[in-house]
ZADOVO-267598 format. One record per residue (C-alpha): x negated, y, z negated; chain; residue in three letters. Coordinates in Angstrom, 2 decimals, m for minus. Example, Ala and Ser with C-alpha at 12.3 -4.5 7.8 and 13.67 -1.06 7.14 Angstrom:
rec x m12.30 | y m4.50 | z m7.80 | chain A | res ALA
rec x m13.67 | y m1.06 | z m7.14 | chain A | res SER
END
This chain:
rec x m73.38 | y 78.40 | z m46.91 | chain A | res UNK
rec x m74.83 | y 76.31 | z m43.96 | chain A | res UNK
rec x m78.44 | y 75.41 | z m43.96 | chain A | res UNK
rec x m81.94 | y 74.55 | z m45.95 | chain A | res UNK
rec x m82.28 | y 76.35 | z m48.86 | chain A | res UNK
rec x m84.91 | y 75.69 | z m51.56 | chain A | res UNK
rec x m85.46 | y 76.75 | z m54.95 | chain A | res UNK
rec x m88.34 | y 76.10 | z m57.30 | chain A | res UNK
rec x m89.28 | y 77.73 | z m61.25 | chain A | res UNK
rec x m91.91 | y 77.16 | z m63.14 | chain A | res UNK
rec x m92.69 | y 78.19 | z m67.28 | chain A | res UNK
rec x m96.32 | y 78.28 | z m67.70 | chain A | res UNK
rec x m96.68 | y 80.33 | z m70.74 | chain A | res UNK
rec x m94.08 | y 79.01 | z m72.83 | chain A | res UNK
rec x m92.26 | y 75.80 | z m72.45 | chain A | res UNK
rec x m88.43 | y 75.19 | z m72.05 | chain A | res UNK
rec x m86.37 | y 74.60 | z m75.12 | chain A | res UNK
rec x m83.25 | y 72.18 | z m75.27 | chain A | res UNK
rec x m81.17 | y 75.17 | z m75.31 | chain A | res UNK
rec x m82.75 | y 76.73 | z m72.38 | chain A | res UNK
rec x m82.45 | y 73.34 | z m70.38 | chain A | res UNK
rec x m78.98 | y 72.94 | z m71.36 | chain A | res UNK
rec x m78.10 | y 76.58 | z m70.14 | chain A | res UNK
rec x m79.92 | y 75.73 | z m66.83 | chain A | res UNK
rec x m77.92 | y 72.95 | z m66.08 | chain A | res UNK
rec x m74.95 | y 74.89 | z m66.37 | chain A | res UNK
rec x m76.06 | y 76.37 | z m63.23 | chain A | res UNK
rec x m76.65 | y 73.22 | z m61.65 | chain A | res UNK
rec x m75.77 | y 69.46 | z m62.29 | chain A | res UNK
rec x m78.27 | y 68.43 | z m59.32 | chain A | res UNK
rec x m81.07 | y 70.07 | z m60.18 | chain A | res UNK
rec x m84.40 | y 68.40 | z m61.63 | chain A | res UNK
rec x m85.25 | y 70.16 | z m64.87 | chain A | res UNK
rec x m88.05 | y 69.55 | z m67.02 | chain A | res UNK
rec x m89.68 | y 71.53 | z m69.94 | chain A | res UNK
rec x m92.22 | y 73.96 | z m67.76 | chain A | res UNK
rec x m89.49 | y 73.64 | z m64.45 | chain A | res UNK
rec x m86.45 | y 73.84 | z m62.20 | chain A | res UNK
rec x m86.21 | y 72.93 | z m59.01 | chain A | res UNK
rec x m83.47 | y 72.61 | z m56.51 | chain A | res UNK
rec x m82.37 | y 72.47 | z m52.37 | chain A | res UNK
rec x m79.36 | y 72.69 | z m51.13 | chain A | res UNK
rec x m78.28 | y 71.37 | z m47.22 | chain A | res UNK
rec x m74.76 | y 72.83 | z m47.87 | chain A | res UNK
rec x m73.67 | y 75.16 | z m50.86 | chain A | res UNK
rec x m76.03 | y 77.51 | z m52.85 | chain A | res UNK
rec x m77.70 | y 77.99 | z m56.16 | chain A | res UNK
rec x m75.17 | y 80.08 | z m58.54 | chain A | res UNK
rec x m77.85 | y 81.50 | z m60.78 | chain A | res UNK
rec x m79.68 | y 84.90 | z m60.49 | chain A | res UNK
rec x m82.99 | y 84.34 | z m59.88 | chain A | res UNK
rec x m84.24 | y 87.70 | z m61.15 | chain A | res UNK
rec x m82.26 | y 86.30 | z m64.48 | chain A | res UNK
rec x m83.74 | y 83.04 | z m64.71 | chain A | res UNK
rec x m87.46 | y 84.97 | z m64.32 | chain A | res UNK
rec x m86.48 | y 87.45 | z m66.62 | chain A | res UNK
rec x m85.31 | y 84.68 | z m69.45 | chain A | res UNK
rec x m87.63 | y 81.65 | z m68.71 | chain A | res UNK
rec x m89.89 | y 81.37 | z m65.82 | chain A | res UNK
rec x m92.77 | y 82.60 | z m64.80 | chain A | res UNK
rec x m92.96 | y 81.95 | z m61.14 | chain A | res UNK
rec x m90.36 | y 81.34 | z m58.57 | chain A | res UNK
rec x m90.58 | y 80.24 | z m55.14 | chain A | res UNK
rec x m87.55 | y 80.44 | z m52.25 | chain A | res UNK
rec x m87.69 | y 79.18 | z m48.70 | chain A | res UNK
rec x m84.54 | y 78.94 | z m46.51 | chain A | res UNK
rec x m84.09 | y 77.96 | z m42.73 | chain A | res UNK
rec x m83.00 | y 80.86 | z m41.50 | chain A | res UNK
rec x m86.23 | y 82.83 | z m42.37 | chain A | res UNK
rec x m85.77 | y 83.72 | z m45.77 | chain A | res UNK
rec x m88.55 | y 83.50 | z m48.34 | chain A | res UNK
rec x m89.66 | y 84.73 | z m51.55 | chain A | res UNK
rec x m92.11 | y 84.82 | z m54.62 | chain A | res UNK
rec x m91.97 | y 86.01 | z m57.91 | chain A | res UNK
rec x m94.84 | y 86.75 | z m60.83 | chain A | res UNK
rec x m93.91 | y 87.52 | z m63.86 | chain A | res UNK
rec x m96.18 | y 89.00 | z m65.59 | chain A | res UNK
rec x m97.16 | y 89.95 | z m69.68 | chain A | res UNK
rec x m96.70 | y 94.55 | z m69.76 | chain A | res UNK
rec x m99.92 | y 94.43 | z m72.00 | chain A | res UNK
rec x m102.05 | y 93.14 | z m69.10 | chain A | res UNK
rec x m101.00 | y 95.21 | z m66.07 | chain A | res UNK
rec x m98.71 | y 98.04 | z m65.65 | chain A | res UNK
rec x m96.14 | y 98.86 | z m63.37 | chain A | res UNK
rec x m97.77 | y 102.13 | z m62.49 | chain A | res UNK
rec x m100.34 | y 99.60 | z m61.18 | chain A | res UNK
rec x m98.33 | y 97.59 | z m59.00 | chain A | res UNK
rec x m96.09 | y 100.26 | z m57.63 | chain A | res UNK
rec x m99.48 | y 101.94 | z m56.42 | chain A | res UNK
rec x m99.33 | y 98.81 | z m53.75 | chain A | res UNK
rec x m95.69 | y 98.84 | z m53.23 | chain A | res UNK
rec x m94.57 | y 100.85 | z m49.99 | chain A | res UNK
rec x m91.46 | y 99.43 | z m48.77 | chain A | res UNK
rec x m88.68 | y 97.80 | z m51.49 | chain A | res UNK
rec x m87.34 | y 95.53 | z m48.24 | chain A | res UNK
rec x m90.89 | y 93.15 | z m49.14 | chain A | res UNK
rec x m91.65 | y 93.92 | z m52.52 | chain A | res UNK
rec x m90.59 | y 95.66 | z m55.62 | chain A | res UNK
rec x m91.32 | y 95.00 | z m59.53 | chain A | res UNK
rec x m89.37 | y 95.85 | z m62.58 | chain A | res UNK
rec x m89.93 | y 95.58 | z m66.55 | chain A | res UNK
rec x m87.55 | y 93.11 | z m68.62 | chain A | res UNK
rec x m89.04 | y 93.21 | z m72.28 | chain A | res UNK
rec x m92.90 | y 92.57 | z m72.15 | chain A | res UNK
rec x m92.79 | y 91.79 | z m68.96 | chain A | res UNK
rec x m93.32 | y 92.88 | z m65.17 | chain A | res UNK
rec x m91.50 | y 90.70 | z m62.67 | chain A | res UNK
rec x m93.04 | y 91.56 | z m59.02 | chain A | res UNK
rec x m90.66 | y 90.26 | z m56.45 | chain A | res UNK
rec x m92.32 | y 89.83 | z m52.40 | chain A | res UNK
rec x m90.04 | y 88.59 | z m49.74 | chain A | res UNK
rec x m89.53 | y 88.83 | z m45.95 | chain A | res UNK
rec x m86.74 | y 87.51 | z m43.65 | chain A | res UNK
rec x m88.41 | y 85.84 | z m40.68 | chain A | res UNK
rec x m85.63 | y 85.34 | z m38.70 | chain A | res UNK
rec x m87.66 | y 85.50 | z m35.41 | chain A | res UNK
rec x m90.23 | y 82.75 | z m36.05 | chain A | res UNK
rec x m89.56 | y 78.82 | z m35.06 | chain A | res UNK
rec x m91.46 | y 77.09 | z m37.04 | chain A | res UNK
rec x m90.20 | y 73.44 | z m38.08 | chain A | res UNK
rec x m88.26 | y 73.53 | z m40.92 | chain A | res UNK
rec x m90.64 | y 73.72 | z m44.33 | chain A | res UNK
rec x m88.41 | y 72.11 | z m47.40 | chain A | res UNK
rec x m90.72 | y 73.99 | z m49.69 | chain A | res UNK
rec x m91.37 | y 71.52 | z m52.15 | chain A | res UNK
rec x m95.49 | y 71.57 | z m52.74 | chain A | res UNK
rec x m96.00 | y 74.94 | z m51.89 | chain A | res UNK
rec x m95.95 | y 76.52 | z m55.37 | chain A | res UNK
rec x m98.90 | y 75.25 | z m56.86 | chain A | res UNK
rec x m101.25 | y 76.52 | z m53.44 | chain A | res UNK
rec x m99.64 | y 80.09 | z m54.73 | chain A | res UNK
rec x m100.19 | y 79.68 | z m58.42 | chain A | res UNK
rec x m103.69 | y 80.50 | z m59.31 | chain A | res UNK
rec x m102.86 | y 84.59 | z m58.01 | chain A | res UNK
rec x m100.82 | y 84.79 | z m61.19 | chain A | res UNK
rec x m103.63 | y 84.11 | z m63.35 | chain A | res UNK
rec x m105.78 | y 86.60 | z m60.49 | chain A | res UNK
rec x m103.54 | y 89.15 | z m61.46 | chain A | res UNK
rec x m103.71 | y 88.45 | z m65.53 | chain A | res UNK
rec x m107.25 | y 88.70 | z m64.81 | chain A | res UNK
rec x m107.25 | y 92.39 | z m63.41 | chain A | res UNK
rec x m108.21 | y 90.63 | z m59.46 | chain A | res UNK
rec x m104.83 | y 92.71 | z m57.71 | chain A | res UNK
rec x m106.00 | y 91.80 | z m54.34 | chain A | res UNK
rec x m102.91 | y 89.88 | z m53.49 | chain A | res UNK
rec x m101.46 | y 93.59 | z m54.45 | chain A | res UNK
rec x m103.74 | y 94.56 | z m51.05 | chain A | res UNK
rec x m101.90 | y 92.01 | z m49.02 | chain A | res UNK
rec x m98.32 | y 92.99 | z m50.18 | chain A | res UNK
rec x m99.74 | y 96.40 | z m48.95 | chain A | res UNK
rec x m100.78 | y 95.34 | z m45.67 | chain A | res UNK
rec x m97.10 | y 93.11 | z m45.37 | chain A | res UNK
rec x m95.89 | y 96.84 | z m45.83 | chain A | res UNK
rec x m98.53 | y 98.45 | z m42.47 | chain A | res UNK
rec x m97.45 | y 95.53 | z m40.42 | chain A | res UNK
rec x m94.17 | y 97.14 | z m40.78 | chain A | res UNK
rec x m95.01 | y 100.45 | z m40.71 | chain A | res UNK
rec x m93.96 | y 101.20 | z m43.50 | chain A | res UNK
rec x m97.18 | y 103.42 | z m44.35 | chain A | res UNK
rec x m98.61 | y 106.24 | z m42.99 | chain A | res UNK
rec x m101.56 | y 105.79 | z m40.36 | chain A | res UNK
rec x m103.61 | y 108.32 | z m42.71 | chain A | res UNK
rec x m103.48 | y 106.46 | z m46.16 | chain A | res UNK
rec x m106.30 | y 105.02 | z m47.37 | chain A | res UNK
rec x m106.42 | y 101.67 | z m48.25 | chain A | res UNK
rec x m105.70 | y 100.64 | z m51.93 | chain A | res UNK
rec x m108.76 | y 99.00 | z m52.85 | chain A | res UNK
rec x m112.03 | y 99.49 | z m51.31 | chain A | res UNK
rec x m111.78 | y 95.80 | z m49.72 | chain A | res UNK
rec x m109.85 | y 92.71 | z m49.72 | chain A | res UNK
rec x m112.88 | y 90.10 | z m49.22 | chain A | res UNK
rec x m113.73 | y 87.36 | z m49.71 | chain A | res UNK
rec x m110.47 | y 85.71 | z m49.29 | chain A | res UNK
rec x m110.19 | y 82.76 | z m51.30 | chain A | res UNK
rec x m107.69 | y 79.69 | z m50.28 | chain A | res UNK
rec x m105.14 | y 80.87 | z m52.57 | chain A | res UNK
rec x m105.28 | y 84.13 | z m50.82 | chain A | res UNK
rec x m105.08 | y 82.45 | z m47.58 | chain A | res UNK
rec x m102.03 | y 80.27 | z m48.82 | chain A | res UNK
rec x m99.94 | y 83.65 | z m49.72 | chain A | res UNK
rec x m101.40 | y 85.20 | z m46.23 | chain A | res UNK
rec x m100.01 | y 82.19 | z m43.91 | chain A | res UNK
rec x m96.67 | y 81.57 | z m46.50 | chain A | res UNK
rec x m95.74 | y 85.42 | z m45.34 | chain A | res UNK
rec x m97.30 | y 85.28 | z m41.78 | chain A | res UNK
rec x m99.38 | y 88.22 | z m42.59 | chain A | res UNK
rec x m101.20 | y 89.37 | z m39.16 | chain A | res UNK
rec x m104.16 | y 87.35 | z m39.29 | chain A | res UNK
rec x m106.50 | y 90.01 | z m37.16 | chain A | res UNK
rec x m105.56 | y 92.94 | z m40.07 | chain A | res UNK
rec x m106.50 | y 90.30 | z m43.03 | chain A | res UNK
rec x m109.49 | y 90.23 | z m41.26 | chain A | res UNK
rec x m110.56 | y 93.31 | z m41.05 | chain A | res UNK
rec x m110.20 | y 94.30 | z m44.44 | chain A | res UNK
rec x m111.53 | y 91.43 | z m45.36 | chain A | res UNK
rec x m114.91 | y 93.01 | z m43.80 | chain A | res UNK
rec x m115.04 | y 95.01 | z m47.08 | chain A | res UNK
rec x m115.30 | y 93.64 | z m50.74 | chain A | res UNK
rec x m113.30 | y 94.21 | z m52.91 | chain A | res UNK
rec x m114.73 | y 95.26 | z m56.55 | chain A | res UNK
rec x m115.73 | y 92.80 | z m59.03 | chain A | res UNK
rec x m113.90 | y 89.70 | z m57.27 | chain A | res UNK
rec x m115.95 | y 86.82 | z m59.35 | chain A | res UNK
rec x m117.81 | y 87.12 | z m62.45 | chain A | res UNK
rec x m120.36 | y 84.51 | z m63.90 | chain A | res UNK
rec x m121.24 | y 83.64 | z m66.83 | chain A | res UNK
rec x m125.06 | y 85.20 | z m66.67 | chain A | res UNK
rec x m122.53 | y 89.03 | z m65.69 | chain A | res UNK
rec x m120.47 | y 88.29 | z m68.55 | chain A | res UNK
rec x m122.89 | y 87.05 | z m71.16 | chain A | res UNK
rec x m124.25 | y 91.08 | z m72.26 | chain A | res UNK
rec x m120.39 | y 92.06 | z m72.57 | chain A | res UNK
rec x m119.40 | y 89.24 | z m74.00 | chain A | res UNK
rec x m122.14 | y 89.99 | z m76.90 | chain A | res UNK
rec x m121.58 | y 93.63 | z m77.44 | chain A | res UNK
rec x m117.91 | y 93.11 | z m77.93 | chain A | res UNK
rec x m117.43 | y 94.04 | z m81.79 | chain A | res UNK
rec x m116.60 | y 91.51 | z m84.60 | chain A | res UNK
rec x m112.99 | y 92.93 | z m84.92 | chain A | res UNK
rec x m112.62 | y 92.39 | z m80.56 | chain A | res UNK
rec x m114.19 | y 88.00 | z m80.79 | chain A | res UNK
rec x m111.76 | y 88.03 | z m84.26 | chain A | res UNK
rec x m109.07 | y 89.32 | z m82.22 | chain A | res UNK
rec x m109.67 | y 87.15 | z m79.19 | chain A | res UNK
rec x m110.24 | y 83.57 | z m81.61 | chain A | res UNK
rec x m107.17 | y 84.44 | z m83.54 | chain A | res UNK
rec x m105.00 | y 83.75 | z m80.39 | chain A | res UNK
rec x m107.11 | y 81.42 | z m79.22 | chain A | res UNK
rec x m106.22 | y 79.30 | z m82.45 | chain A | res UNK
rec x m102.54 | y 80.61 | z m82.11 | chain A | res UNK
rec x m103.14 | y 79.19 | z m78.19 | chain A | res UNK
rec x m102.11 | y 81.94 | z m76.78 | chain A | res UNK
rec x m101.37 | y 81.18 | z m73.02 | chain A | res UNK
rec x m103.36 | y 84.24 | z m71.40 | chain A | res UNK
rec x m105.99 | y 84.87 | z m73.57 | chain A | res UNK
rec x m109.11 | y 83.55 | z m71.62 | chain A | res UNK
rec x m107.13 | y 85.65 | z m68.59 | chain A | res UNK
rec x m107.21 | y 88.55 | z m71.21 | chain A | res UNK
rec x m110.99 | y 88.07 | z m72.20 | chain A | res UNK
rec x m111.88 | y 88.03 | z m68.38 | chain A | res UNK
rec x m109.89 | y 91.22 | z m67.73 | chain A | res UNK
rec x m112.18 | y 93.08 | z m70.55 | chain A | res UNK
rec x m115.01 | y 91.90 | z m69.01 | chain A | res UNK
rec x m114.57 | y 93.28 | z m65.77 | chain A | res UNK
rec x m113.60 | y 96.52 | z m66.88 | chain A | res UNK
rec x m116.40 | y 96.81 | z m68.86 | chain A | res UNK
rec x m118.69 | y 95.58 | z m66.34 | chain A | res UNK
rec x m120.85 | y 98.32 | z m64.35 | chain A | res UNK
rec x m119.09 | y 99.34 | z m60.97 | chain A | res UNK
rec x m120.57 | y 98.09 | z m57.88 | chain A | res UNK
rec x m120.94 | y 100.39 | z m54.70 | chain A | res UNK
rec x m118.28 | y 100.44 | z m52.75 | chain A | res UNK
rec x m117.51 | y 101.49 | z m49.19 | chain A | res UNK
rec x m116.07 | y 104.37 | z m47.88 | chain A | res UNK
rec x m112.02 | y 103.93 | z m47.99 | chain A | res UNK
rec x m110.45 | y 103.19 | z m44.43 | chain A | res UNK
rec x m107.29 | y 104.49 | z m43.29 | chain A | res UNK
rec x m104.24 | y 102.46 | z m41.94 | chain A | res UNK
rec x m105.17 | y 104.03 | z m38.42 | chain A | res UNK
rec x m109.25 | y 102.40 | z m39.26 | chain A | res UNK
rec x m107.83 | y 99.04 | z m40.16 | chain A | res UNK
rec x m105.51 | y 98.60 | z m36.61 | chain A | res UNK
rec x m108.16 | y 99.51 | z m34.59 | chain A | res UNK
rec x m110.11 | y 97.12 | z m36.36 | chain A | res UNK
rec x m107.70 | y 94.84 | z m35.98 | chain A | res UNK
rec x m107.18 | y 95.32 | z m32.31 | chain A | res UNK
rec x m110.91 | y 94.82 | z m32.03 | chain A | res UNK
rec x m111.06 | y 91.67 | z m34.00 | chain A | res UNK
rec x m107.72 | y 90.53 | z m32.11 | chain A | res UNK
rec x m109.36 | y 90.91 | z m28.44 | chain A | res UNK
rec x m112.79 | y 88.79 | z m29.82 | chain A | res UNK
rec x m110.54 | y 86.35 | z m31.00 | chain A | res UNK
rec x m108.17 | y 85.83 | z m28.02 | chain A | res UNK
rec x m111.42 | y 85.83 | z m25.81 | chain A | res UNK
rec x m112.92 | y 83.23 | z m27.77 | chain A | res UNK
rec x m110.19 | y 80.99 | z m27.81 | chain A | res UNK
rec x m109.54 | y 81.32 | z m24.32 | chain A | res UNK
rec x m113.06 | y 80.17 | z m23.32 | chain A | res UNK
rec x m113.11 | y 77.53 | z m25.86 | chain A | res UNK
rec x m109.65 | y 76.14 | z m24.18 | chain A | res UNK
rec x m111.32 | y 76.50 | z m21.01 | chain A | res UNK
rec x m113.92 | y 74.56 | z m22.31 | chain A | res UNK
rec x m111.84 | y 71.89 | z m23.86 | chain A | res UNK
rec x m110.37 | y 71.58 | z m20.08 | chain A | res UNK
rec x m113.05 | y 71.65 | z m18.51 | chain A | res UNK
rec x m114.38 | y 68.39 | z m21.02 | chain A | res UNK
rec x m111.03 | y 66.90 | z m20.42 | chain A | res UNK
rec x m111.20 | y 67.28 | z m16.46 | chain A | res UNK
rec x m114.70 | y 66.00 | z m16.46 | chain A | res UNK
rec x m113.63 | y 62.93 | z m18.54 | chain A | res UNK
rec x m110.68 | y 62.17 | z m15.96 | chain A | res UNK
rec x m112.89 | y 61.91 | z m13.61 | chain A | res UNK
rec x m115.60 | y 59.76 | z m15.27 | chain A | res UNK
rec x m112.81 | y 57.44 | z m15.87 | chain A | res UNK
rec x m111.30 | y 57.48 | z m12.73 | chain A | res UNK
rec x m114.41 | y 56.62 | z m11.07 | chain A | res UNK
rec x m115.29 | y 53.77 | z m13.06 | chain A | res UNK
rec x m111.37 | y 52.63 | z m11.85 | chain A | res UNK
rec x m112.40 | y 52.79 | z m8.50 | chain A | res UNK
rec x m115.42 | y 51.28 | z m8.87 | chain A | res UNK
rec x m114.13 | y 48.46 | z m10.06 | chain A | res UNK
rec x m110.97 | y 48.19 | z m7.79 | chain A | res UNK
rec x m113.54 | y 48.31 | z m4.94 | chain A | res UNK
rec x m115.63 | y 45.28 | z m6.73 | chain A | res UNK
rec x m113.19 | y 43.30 | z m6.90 | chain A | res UNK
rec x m112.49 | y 43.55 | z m3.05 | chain A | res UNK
rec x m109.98 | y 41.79 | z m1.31 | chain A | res UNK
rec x m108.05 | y 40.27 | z m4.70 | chain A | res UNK
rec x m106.90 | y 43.68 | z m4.80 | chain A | res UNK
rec x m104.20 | y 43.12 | z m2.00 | chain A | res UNK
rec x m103.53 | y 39.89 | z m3.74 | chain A | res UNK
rec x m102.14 | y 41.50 | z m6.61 | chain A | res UNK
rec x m100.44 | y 44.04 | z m4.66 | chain A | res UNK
rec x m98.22 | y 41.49 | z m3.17 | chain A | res UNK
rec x m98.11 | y 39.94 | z m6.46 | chain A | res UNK
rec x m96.60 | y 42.69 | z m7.96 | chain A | res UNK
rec x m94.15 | y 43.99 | z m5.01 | chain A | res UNK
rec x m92.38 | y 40.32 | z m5.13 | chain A | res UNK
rec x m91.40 | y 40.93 | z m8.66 | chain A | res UNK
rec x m88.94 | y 43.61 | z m7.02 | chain A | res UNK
rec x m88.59 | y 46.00 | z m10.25 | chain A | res UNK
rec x m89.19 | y 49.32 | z m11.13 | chain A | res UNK
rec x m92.44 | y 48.48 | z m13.20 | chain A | res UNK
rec x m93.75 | y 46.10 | z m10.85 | chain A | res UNK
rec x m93.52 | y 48.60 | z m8.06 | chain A | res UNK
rec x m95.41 | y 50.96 | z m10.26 | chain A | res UNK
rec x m98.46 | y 48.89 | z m10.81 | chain A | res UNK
rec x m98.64 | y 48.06 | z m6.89 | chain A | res UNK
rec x m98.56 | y 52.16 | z m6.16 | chain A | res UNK
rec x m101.08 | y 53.00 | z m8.63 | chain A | res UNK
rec x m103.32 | y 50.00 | z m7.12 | chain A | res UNK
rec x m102.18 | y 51.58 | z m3.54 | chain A | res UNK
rec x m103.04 | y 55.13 | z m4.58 | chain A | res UNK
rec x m106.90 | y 53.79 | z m6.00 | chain A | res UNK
rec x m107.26 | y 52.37 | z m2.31 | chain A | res UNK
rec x m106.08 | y 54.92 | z m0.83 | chain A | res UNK
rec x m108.82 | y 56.95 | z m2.27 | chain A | res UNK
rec x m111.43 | y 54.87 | z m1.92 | chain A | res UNK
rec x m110.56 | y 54.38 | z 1.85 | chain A | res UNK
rec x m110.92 | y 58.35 | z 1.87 | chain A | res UNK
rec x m114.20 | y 58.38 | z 0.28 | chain A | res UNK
rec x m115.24 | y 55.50 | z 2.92 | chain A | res UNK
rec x m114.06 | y 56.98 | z 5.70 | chain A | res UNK
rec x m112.04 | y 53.90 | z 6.25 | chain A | res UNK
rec x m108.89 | y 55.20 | z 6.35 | chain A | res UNK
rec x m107.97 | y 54.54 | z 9.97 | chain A | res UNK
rec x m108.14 | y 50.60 | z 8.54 | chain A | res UNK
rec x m106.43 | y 51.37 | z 5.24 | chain A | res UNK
rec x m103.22 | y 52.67 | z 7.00 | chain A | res UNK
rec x m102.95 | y 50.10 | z 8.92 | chain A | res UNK
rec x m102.77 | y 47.46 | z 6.68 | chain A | res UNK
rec x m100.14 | y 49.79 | z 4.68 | chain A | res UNK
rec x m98.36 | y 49.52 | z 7.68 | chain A | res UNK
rec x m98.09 | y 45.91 | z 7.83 | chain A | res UNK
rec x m97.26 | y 46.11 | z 4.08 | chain A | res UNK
rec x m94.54 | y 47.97 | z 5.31 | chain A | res UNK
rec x m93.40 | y 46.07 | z 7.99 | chain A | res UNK
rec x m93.03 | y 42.80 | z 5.98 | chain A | res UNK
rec x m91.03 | y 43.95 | z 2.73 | chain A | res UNK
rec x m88.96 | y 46.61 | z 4.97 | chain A | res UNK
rec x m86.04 | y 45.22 | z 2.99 | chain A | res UNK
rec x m87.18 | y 46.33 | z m0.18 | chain A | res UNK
rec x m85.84 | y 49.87 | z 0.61 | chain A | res UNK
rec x m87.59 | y 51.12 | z m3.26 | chain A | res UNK
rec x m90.34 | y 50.07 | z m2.45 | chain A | res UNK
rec x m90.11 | y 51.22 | z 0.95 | chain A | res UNK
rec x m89.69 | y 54.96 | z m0.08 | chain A | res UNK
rec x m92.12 | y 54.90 | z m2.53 | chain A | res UNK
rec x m94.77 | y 53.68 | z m0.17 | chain A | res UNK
rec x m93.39 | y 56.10 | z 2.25 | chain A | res UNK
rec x m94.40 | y 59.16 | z m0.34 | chain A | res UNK
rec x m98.04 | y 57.49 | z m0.70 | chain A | res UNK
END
């Protein structure tokens, strides 16, 4: 198969063993493979692994871009820290995301095929780490990158204009947030307006989860320091989950429906457009101003300097090239509008007609001059 195609793995909760790496490289004798990765892009060809397999086996995240539109993430995920009757809540349309068990885990899959978009070519390789931290989100009970697989699945309508929205709010949107929103060209205008709600318990600080952290029973902090000691690779995600669950519930808005969020949308999109069209015109306006600042100071100085002017007019026209006849019509053109201005044009023609008359053999120049 013709075209870009990139592939990138990473382990992050239990490194690679030498049998592992030696059944990876089965798959490919190209590939760069380390203890916590895999990575690999292909111009011509394609990868002969499974991804689902290799997430299922070793890794824990997977990223795929191709140039024809293609691209994809994977989380896998530990069972005993969310549930797949969690995630499926979110999940509307199997076409952009859908999640499985393999063992103790829950692999959620999200992927699009952009065929209609023309961006330059993206080779992929950098873009996993911006989308890493929303594993450890999820882990950590935060499922508002759930909310944004949800609204991949409105954009699409996929979901009814009467369902309420998943989560009381998807705000504030952090950058890694913003990283998965512009890596799946999520409509910016419906990020933001359910990014006008919060959603629940989005950060927690120390002071919040001091109080739990102390009425947690001895059996709970022996439980937690025990795989702490084992180093466990999700406990502090675990011990950040229990707190807030156990945390009280904040107020939350009224739920909005799909139908509330468009018209949001469509509200926030026709503020936006507006704003950016009088900022352009703005920026034009600047730019147009600027032009003529600076071509004002030109004139001014082509009419200081008077007479030497013509002098390097004629200069220029006996060079009899293309450049040369450029810099003696830009020099014509200045005069030309400065005679305007003056009110001396009568005189100014004249002595373009002389011009004229004595380099009539230099047929350029002659029908350039002749479109002055």
């Amino acid at each position: 198969m013709s075209g870009h195609q990139y592939y990138e793995f990473r382990a992050l909760d239990r490194p690679l063993e030498a049998a592992d790496v030696k059944a990876l490289r089965a798959l490919s004798t190209r590939a760069r493979i380390t203890n916590t990765s895999f990575t690999n892009s292909y111009q011509w060809g394609d990868f002969k692994g499974d991804p689902a397999e290799l997430m299922e086996r070793w890794f824990d995240l997977h990223l795929y871009l191709a140039s024809w539109g293609t691209r994809c993430l994977m989380i896998r995920l530990p069972r005993r820290l969310i549930s797949k009757d969690q995630v499926d809540a979110f999940l509307k349309d199997d076409d952009i995301a859908r999640a499985w068990t393999y063992g103790d885990h829950l692999i959620l899959s999200i992927a699009i095929d952009a065929d209609d978009l023309d961006d330059e070519w993206d080779d992929g390789s950098g873009g996993l780490p911006d989308l890493a931290p929303l594993r450890i989100a999820l882990l950590e009970g935060d499922l508002r990158v759930l909310y944004l697989v949800w609204l991949m699945a409105v954009e699409a309508d996929r979901v009814a204009p009467d369902e309420t929205e998943p989560l009381p709010g998807l705000g504030p949107l952090t950058a890694t947030l913003e990283a998965f929103a512009d890596f799946f060209y999520i409509d910016r205008d419906l990020i933001a307006a359910a990014t006008e709600h919060s959603a629940p318990r989005v950060g927690t600080s120390v002071a919040d989860a001091a109080p739990v952290i102390a009425a947690m029973t001895d059996e709970e902090k022996t439980w937690f320091l025990r795989r702490m000691f084992e180093g466990d690779a999700v406990v502090t995600s675990e011990l950040r989950k229990l707190v807030r669950v156990r945390l009280p519930a904040a107020p939350r808005a009224p739920a909005r429906t799909v139908d509330d969020l468009r018209a949001r949308a469509d509200e926030l999109r026709q503020a936006r457009e507006q704003a950016e069209a009088a900022k352009a015109l703005a920026e034009q306006q600047r730019r147009e101003q600027e032009e003529q600042r600076v071509r004002r100071d030109r004139l001014a100085e082509i009419e200081r300097r008077g007479e030497q002017v013509w002098v390097e007019i004629e200069a220029e026209i006996q060079w009899r090239n293309v450049k040369s006849y450029d810099r003696a019509m830009v020099l014509l053109a200045d005069l030309k509008a400065i005679a305007q201005e003056r009110g001396t044009i009568d005189a100014f023609m004249r002595r373009i007609a002389d011009l004229r008359r004595r380099h009539e053999q230099k047929y350029t120049f002659i029908e350039r001059i002749d479109r002055l």
